[in-house]
VONU-616533 format. One record per residue (C-alpha): chain; x negated, y negated, z negated. Coordinates in nm, 4 decimals, always signed. Example, Ala and Ser with C-alpha at 12.3 -4.5 7.8 and 13.67 -1.06 7.14 Angstrom:
# residues 2
<chain->A	east->-1.2300	north->+0.4500	up->-0.7800>
<chain->A	east->-1.3670	north->+0.1060	up->-0.7140>
END
This chain:
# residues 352
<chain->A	east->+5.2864	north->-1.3127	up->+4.3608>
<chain->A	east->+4.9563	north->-1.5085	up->+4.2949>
<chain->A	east->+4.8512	north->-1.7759	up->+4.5083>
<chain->A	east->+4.5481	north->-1.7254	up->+4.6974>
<chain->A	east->+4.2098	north->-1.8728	up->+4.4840>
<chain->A	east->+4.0603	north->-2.1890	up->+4.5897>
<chain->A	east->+3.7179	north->-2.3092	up->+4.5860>
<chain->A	east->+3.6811	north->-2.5973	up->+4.3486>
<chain->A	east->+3.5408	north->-2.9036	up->+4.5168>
<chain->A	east->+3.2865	north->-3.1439	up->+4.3234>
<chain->A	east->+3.5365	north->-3.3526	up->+4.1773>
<chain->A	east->+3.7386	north->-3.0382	up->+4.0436>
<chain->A	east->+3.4487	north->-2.9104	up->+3.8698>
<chain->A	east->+3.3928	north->-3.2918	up->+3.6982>
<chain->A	east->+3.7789	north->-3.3140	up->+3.6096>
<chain->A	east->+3.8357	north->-3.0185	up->+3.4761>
<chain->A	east->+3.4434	north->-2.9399	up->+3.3163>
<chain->A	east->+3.5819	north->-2.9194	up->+2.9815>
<chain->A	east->+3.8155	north->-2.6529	up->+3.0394>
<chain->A	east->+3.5198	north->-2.4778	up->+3.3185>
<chain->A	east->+3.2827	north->-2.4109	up->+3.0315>
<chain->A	east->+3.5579	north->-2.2401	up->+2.8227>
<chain->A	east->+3.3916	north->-1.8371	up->+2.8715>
<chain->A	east->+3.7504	north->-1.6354	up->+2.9086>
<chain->A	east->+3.8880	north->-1.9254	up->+3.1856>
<chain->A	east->+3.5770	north->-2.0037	up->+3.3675>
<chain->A	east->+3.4985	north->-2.1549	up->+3.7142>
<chain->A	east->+3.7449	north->-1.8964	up->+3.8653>
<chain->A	east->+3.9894	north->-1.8846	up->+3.6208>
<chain->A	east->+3.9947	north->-2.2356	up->+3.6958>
<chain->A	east->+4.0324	north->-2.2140	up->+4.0468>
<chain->A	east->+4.3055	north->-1.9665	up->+4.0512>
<chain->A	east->+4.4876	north->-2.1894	up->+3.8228>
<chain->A	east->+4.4623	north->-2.4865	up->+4.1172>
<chain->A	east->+4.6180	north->-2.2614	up->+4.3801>
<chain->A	east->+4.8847	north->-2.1060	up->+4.1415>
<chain->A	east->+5.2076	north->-2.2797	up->+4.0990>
<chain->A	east->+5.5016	north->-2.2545	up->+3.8387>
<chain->A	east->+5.8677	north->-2.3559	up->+3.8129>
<chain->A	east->+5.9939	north->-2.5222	up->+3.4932>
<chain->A	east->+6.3913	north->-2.5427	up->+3.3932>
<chain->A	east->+6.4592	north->-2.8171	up->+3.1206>
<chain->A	east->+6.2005	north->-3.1230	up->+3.0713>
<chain->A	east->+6.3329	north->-3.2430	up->+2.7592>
<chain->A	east->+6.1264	north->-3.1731	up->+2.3918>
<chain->A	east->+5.9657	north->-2.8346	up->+2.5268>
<chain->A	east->+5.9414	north->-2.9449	up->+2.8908>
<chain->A	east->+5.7473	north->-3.2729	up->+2.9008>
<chain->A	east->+5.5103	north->-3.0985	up->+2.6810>
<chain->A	east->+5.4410	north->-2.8327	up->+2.8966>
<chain->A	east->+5.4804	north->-3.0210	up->+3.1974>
<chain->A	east->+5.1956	north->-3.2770	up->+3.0917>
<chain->A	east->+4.9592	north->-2.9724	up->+2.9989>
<chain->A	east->+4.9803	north->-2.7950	up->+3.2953>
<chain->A	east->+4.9252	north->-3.0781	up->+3.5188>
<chain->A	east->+4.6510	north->-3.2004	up->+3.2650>
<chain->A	east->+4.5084	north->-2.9007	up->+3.3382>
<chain->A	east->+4.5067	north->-2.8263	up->+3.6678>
<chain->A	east->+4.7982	north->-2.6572	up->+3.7883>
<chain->A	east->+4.8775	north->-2.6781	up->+4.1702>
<chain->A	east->+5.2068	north->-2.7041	up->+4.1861>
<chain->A	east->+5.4825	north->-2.7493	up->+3.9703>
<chain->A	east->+5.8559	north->-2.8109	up->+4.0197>
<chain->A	east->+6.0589	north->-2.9464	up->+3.7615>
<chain->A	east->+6.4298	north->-2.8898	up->+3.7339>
<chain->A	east->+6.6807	north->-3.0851	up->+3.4693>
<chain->A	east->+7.0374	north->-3.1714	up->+3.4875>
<chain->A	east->+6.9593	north->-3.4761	up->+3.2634>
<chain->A	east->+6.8601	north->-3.8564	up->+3.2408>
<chain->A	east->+6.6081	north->-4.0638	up->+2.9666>
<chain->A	east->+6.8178	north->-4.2145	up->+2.6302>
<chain->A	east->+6.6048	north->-4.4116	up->+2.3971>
<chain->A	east->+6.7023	north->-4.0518	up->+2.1307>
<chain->A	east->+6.4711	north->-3.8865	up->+2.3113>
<chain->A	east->+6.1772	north->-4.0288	up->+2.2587>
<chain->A	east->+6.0737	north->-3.9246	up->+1.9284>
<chain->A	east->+5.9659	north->-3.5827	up->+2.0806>
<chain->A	east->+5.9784	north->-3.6204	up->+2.4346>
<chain->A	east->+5.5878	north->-3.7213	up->+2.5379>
<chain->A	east->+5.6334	north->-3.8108	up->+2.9272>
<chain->A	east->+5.9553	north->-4.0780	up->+2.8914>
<chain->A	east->+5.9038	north->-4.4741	up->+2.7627>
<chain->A	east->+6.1471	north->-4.7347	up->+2.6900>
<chain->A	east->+6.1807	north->-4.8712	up->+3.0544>
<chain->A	east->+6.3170	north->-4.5464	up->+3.1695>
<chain->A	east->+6.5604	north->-4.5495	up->+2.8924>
<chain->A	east->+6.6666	north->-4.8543	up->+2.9861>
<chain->A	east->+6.6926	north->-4.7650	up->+3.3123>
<chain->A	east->+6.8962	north->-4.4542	up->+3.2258>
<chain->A	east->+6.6310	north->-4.1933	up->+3.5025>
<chain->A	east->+6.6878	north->-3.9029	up->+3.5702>
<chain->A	east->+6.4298	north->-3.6729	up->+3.3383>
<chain->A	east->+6.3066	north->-3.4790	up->+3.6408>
<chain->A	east->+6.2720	north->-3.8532	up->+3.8232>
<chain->A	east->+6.0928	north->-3.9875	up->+3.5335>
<chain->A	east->+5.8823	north->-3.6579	up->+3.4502>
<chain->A	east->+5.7796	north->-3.6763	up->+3.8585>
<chain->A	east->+5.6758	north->-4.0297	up->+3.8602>
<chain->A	east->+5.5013	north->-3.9966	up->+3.5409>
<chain->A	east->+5.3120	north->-3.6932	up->+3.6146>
<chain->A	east->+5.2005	north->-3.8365	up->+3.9330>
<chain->A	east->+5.0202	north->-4.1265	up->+3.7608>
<chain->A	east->+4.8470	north->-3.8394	up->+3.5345>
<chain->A	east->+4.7253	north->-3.6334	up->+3.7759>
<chain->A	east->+4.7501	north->-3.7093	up->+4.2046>
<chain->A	east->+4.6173	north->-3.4182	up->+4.3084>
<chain->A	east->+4.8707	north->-3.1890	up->+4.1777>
<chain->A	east->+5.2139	north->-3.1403	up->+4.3282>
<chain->A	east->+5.4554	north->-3.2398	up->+4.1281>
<chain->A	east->+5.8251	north->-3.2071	up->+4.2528>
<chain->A	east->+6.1631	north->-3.3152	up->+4.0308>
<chain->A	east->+6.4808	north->-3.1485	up->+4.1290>
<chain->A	east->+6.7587	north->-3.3585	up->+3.9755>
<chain->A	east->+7.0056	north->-3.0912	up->+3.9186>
<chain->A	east->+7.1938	north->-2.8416	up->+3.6770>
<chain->A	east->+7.0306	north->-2.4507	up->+3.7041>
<chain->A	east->+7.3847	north->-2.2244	up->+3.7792>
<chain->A	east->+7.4711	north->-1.8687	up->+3.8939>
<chain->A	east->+7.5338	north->-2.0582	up->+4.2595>
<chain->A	east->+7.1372	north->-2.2023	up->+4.2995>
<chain->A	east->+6.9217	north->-2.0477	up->+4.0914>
<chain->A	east->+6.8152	north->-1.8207	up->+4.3653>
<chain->A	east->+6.6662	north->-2.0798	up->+4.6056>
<chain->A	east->+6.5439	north->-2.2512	up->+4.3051>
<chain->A	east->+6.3346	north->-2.0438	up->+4.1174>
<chain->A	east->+6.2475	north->-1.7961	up->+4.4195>
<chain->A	east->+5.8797	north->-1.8359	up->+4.5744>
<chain->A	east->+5.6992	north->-1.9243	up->+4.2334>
<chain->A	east->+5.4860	north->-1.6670	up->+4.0207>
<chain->A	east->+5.6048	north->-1.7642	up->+3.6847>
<chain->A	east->+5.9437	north->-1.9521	up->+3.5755>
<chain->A	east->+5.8975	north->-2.1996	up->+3.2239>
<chain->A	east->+6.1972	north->-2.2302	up->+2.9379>
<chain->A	east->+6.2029	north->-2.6174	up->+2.8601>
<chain->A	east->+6.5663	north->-2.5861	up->+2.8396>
<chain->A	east->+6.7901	north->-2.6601	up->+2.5513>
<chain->A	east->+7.0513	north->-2.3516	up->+2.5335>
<chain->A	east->+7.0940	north->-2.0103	up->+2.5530>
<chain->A	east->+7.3610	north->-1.9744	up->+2.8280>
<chain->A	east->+7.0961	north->-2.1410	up->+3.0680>
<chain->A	east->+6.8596	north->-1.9002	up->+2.9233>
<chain->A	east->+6.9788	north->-1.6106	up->+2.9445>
<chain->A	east->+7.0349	north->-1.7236	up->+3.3395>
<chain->A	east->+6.7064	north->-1.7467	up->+3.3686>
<chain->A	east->+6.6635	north->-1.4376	up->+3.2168>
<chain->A	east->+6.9025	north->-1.2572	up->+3.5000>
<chain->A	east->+6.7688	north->-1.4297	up->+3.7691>
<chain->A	east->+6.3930	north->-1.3189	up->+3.6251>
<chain->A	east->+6.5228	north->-0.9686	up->+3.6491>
<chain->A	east->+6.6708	north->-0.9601	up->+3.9793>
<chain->A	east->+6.3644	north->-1.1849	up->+4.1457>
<chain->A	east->+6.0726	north->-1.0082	up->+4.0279>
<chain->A	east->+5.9578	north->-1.2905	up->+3.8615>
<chain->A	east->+5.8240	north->-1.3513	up->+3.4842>
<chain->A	east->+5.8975	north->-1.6291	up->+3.2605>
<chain->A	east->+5.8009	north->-1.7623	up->+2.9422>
<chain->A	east->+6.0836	north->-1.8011	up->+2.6766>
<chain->A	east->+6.0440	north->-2.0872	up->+2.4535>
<chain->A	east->+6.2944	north->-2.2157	up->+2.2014>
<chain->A	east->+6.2420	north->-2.5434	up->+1.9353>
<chain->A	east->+6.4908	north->-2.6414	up->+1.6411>
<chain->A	east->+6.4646	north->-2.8175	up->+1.3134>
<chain->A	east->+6.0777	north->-2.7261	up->+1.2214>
<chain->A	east->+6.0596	north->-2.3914	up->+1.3730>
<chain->A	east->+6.0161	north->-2.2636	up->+1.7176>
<chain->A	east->+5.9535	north->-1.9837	up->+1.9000>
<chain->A	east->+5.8123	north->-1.8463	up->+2.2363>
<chain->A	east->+5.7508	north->-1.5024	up->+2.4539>
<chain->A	east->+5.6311	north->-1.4498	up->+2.7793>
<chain->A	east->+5.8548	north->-1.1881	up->+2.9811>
<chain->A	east->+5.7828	north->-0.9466	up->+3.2464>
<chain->A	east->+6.0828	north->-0.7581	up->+3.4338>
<chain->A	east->+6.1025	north->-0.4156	up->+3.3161>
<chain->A	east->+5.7747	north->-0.4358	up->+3.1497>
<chain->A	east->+5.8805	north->-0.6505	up->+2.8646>
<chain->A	east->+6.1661	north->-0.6501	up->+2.6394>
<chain->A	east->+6.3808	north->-0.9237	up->+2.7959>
<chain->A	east->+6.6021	north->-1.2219	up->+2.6012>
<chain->A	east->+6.8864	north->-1.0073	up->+2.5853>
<chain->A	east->+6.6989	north->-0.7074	up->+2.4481>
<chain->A	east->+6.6768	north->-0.9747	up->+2.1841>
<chain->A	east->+6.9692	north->-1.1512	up->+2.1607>
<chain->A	east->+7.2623	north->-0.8939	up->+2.2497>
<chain->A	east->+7.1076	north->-0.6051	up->+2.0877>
<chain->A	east->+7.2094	north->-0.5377	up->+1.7125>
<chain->A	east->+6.8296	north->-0.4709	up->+1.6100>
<chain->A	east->+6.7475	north->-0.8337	up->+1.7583>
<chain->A	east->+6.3907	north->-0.8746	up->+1.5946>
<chain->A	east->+6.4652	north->-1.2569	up->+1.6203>
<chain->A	east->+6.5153	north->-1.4897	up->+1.3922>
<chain->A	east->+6.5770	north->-1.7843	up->+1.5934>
<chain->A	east->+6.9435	north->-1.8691	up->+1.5258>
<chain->A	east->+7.1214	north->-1.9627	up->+1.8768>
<chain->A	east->+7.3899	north->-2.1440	up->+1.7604>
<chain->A	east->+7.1619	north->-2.4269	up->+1.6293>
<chain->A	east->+7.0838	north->-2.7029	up->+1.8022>
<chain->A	east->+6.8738	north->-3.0248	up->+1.7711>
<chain->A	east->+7.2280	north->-3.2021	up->+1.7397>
<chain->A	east->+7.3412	north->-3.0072	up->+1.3778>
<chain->A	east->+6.9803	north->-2.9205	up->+1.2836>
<chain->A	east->+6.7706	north->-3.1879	up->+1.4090>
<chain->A	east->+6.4205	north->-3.1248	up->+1.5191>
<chain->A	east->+6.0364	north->-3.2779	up->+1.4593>
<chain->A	east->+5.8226	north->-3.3237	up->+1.7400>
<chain->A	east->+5.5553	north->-3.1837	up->+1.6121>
<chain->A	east->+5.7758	north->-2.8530	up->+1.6246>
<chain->A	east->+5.8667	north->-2.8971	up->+1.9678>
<chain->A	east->+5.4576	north->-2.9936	up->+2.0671>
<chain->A	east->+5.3540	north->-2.6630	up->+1.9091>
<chain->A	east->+5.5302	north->-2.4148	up->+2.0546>
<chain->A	east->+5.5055	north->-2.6318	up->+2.3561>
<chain->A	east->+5.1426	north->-2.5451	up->+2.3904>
<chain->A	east->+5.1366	north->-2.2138	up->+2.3159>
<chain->A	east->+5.4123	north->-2.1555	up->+2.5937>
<chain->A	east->+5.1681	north->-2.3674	up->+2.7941>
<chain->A	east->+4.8671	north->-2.1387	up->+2.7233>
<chain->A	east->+5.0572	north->-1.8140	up->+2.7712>
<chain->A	east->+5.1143	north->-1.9954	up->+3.1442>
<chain->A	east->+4.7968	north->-2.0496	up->+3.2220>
<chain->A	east->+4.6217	north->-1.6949	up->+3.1054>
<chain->A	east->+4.8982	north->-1.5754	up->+3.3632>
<chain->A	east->+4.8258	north->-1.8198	up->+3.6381>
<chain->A	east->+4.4555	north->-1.7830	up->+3.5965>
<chain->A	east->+4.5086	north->-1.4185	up->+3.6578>
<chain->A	east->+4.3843	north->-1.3532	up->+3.2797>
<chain->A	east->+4.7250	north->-1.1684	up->+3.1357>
<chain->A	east->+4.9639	north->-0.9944	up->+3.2813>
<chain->A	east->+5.2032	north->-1.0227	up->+3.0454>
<chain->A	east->+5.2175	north->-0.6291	up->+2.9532>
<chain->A	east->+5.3149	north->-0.6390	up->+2.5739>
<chain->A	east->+5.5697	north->-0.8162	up->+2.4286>
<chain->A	east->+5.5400	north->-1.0306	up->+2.1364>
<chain->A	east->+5.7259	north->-1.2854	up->+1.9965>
<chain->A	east->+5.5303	north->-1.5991	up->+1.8288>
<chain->A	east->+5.7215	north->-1.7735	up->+1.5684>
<chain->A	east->+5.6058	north->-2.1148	up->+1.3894>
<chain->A	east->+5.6980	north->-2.3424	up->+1.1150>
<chain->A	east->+5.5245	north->-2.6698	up->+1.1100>
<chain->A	east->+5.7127	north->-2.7403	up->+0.7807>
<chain->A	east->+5.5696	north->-2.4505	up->+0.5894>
<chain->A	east->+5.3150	north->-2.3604	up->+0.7764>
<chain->A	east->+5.3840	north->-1.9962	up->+0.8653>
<chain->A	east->+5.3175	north->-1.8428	up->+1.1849>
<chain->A	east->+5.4319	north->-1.4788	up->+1.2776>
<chain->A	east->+5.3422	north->-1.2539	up->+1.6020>
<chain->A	east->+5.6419	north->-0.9748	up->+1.6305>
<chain->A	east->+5.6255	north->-0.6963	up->+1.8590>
<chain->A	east->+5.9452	north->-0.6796	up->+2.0638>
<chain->A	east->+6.0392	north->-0.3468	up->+2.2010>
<chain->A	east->+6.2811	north->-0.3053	up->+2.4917>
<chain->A	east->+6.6345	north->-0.2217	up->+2.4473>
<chain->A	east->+6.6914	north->+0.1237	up->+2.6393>
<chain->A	east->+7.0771	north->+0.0287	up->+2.6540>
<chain->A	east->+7.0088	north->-0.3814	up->+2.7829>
<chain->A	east->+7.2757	north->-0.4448	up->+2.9639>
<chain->A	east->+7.0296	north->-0.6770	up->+3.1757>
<chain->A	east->+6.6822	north->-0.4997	up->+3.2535>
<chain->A	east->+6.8217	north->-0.1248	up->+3.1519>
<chain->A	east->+7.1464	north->-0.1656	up->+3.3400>
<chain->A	east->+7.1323	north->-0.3948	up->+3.5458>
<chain->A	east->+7.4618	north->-0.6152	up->+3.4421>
<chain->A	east->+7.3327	north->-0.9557	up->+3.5418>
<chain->A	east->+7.6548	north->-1.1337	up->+3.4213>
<chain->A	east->+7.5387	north->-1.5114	up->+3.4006>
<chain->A	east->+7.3449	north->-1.3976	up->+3.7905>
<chain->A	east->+7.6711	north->-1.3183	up->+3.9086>
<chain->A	east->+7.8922	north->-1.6081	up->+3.7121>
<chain->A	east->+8.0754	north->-1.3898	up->+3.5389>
<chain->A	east->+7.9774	north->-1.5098	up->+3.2330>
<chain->A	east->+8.1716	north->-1.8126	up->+3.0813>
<chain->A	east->+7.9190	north->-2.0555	up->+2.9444>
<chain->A	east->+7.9573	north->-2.3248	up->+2.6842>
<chain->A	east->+7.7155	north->-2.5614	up->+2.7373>
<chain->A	east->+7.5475	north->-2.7654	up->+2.4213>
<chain->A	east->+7.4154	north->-3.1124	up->+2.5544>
<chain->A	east->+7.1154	north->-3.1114	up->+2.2799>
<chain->A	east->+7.1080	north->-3.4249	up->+2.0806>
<chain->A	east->+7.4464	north->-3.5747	up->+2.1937>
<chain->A	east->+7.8191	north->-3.5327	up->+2.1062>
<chain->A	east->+7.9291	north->-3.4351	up->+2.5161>
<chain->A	east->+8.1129	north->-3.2265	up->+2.7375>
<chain->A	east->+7.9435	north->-3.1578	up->+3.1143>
<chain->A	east->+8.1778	north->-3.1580	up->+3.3531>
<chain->A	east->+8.0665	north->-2.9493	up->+3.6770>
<chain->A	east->+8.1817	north->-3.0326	up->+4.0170>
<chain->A	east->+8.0482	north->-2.7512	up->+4.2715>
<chain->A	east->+8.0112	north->-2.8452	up->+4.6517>
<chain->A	east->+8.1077	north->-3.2100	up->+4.6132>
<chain->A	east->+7.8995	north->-3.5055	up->+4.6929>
<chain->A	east->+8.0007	north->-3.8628	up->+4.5649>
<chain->A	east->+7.9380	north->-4.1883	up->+4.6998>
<chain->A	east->+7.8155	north->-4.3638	up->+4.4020>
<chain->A	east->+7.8111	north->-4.7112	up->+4.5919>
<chain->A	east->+8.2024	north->-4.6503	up->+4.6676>
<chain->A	east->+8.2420	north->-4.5398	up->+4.3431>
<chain->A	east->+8.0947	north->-4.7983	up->+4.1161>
<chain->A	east->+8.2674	north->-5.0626	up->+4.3633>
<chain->A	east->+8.6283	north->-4.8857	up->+4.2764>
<chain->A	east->+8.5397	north->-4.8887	up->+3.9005>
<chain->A	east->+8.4568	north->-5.2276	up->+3.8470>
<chain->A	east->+8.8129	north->-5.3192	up->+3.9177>
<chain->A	east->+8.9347	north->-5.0518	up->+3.7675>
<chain->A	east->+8.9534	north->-5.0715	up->+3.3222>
<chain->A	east->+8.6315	north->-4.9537	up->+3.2561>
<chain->A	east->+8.3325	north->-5.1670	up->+3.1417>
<chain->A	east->+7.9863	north->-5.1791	up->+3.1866>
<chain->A	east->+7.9099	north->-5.0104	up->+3.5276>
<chain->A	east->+7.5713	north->-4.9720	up->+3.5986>
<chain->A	east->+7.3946	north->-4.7317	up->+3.8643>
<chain->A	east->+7.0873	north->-4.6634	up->+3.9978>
<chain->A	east->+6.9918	north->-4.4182	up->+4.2776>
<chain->A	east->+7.0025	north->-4.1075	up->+4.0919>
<chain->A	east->+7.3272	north->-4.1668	up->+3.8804>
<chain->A	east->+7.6678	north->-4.4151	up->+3.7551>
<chain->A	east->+7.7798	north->-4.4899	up->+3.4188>
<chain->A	east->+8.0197	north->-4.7017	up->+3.2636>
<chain->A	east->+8.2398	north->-4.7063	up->+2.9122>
<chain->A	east->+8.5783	north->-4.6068	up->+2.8603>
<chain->A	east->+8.6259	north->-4.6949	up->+2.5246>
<chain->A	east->+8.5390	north->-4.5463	up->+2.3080>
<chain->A	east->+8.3849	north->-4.2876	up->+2.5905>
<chain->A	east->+8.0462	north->-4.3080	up->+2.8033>
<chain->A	east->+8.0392	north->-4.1422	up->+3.1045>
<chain->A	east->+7.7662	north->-4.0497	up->+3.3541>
<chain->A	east->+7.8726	north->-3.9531	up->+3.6933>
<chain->A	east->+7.5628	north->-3.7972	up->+3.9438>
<chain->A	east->+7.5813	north->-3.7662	up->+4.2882>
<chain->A	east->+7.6580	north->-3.3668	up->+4.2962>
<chain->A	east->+7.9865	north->-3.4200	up->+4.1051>
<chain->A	east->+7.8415	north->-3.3538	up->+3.7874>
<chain->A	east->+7.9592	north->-3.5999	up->+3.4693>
<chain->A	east->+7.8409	north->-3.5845	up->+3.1263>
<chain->A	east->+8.1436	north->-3.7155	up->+2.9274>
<chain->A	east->+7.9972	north->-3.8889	up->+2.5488>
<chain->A	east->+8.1899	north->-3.9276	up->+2.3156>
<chain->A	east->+8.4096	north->-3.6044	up->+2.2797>
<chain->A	east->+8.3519	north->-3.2151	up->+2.2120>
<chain->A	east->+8.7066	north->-3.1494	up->+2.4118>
<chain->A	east->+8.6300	north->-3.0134	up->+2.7368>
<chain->A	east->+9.0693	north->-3.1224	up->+2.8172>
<chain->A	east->+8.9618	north->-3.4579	up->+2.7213>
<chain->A	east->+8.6702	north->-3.4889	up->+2.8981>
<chain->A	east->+8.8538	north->-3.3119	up->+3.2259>
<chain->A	east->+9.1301	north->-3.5705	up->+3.1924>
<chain->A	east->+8.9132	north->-3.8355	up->+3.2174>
<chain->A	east->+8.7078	north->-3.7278	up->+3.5145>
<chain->A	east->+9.0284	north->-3.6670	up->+3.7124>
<chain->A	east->+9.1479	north->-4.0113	up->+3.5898>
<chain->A	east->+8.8366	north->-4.2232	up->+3.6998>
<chain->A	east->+8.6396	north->-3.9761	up->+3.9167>
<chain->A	east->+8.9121	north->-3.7595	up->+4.1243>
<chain->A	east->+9.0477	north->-3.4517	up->+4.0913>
END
């Protein structure tokens, strides 16, 4: 599924001289790189890192998909968000887009403001050589994983937490998949799923490291110098400074890339989502559109303070909640871990 290489014009070769004179990339690793494209899912810790190296680098297109917006928590590790876009609560895909555009013009950057589920991950990710983990939970991942499977399509698995991180690039029936790891009983990975940057915390420096070696994996692929045959799973600790590389074998019995039982594909699977860094519920809304204008009028005579919108998003307080409404239906609901309490007060200020 590689792009077609393009010559590299005079200002290519100035731009991107640095990375030209490195032997195994090369003038024509170089230019397969600017006609290649990738999809990333998440632009939070892992994301804007690898989102800012690829289009550093050259990539030719990249979309960027996140269900989130900017809080000022995220800055410590998040490299392509400032203050203002805190302040102005952004989207992360709006921000990431804007931001990335000032970087680099000649690239294609597009930000798709929405949540990844069973119901669009196939228009999403379809048409792009190689799919990018910058998200923040396993449920998503393991979507990814299922729709990698039934696409055709590799991706590069990347997870961050505390001071260690890990990352693998995946091929469809090549590779051991995530749930060869995860669901089989002789997982070979150490990364514990159930943490998360909200119990265990996390340093960017963790987060920027396997970053860039999930960034480098991407562009050996896209320059058409791997092809992602073996399987190996990098581990880091920036905190003690030990790196591993584990071979991963597939699981004959996967229930995903041996059987074919794409559960989260098919939405069978019941997901609990984590919102990474923040005590929330997401509340998902499918096939509904809200008028935020409409909405944000009703609210402000209604008992909730502090309404604000912009064009992405609403949010407002219900003490002692926060929540965010977005124009799909979604709401992230702060302030609670009880999805009934969080449903109540969607229904109560939102509609049922």
């Amino acid at each position: 599924m590689q792009e077609k290489k393009q010559a590299l014009r005079p200002q290519d070769r100035d731009r991107y001289s640095r990375q030209i004179l490195f032997p195994p990339l090369g003038e024509a690793g170089q230019g397969a790189l600017l006609s290649s494209s990738a999809v990333l899912v998440g632009c939070g810790a892992l994301g804007t890192v690898i989102a800012n190296l690829l289009v550093r680098s050259g990539l030719g297109r990249l979309r960027i998909i996140d269900r989130d917006f900017v809080e000022p928590s995220n800055l410590q590790r998040q490299t392509l968000f400032e203050e203002e876009d805190a302040r102005q609560s952004l989207p992360k895909a709006a921000a990431a887009e804007r931001r990335l555009h000032a970087i680099n013009s000649s690239i294609s950057v597009e930000g798709i403001v929405a949540d990844l589920t069973s119901e669009n991950v196939r228009e999403l990710l379809s048409g792009f050589p190689l799919i990018l983990d910058g998200t923040d939970n396993f449920e998503t991942r393991l979507l990814i994983n299922d729709a990698s499977i039934a696409l055709g399509i590799p991706w590069i698995y990347a997870a961050a937490v505390g001071s260690y991180g890990v990352t693998m690039p995946i091929r469809p029936r090549v590779t051991a998949c995530l749930a060869c790891m995860l669901e089989s009983a002789e997982s070979s990975s150490s990364f514990d799923a159930d943490e998360t940057c909200d119990t265990a915390g996390i340093l960017n420096s963790a987060a920027s490291v396997v970053a860039s070696l999930a960034s480098t994996e991407a562009i050996k692929f896209l320059a058409g110098k791997s092809d992602f045959s073996a399987s190996r799973l990098l581990s880091c600790d920036v905190w003690t400074g030990r790196f591993q590389s584990i071979r991963v074998e597939r699981n004959p019995e996967c229930r995903a890339c041996a059987h074919r039982q794409l559960a989260y594909l098919e939405g069978s699977a019941q997901p609990h989502i984590t919102m990474c860094g923040r005590d929330s519920v997401q509340i998902h809304e499918r096939h509904r559109h809200l008028d935020l204008g409409s909405l944000g009028r009703r609210l402000s005579s209604a008992s909730v303070s502090s309404v604000r919108a912009n064009e992405f998003l609403l949010r407002f307080h219900v003490a002692p909640y926060e929540m965010t409404v977005f124009a799909d239906g979604r709401a992230i609901i702060k302030g609670t871990k009880d999805p009934a309490v969080a449903r109540s007060l969607y229904a109560r200020f939102v509609g049922a």
